[in-house]
C-alpha positions in Angstrom: 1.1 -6.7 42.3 -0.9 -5.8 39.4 -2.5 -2.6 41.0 0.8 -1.4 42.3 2.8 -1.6 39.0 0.5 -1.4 36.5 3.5 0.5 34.2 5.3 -3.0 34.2 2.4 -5.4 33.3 1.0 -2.9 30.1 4.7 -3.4 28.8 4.8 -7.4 29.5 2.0 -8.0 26.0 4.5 -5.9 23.7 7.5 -7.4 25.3 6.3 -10.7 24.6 5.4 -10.1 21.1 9.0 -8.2 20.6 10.6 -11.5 22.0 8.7 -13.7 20.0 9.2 -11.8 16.7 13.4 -12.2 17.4 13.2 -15.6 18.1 11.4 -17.0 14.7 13.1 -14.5 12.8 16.7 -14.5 14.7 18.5 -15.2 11.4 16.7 -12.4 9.2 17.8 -9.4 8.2 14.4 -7.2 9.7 15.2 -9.0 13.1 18.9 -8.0 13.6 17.7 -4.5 12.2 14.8 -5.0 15.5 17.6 -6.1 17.9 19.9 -3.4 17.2 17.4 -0.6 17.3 15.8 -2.1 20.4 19.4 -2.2 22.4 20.5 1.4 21.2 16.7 3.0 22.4 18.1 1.5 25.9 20.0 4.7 27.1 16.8 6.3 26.2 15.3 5.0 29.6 17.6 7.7 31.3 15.1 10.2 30.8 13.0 8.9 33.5 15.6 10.6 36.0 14.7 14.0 34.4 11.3 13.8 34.3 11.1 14.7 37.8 7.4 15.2 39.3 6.2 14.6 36.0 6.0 10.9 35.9 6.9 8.9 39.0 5.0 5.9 38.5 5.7 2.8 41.3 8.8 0.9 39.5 10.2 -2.5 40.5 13.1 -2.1 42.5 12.2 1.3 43.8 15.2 3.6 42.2 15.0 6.0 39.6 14.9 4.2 37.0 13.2 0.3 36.9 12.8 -2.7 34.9 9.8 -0.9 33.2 12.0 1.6 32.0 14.2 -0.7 30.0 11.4 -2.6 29.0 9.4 0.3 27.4 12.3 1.9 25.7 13.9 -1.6 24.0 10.4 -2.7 22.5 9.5 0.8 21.5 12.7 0.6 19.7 12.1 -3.1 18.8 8.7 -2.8 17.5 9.4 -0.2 14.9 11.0 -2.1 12.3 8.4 -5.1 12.2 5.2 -2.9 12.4 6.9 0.1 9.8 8.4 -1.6 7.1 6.9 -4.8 5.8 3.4 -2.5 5.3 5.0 0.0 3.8 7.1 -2.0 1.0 9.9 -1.0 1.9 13.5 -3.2 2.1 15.2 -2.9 5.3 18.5 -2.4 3.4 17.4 -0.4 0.1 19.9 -0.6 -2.4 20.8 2.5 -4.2 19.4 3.5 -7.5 22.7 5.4 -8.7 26.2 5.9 -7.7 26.9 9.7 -5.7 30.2 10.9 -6.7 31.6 14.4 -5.5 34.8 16.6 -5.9 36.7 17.7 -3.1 38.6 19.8 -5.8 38.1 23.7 -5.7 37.2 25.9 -8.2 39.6 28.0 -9.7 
């Protein structure tokens, strides 16, 4: 099975570290932030319909679109948050520095 869907078992190392990542950190902030990106890349794995004779790899299930699919496109999503933002410094919520105010009112 491992020659015949390769595309499934190179996601299986990132899925697991994705999965891990949520569970010990299921109450932080960063997590949720990984969860939430992860589940809205999902409708991502659509493409594969459109990529036509470009990438047909053997998926599990056989349609167009297979477990691998899903898999790729939620820890792609996942995996952002935890590799980008702790190296970089950043918050994941950064407060704002000042206050933006604007008038709707016209000048005359």
């Amino acid at each position: 099975m491992l020659a015949s869907h390769p595309y499934f078992f190179a996601n299986l190392p990132l899925l697991a570290a994705v999965c891990l990542f949520l569970i010990l950190g299921r109450r932080g902030q960063l997590a949720r932030l990984a969860l939430y990106s992860g589940l809205a890349c999902l409708p991502c794995s659509l493409v594969a319909v459109v990529h036509g004779n470009y990438w047909r790899p053997a998926r599990l299930g056989g349609g167009p679109i297979g477990v691998e699919d899903l898999i790729f496109t939620f820890t792609s999503g996942a995996a952002v948050w935890p590799a980008g933002l702790p190296t970089l410094g950043f918050a994941a919520v950064p407060e704002p520095r000042r206050r933006l105010e604007m008038s709707l009112e016209t000048a005359a």
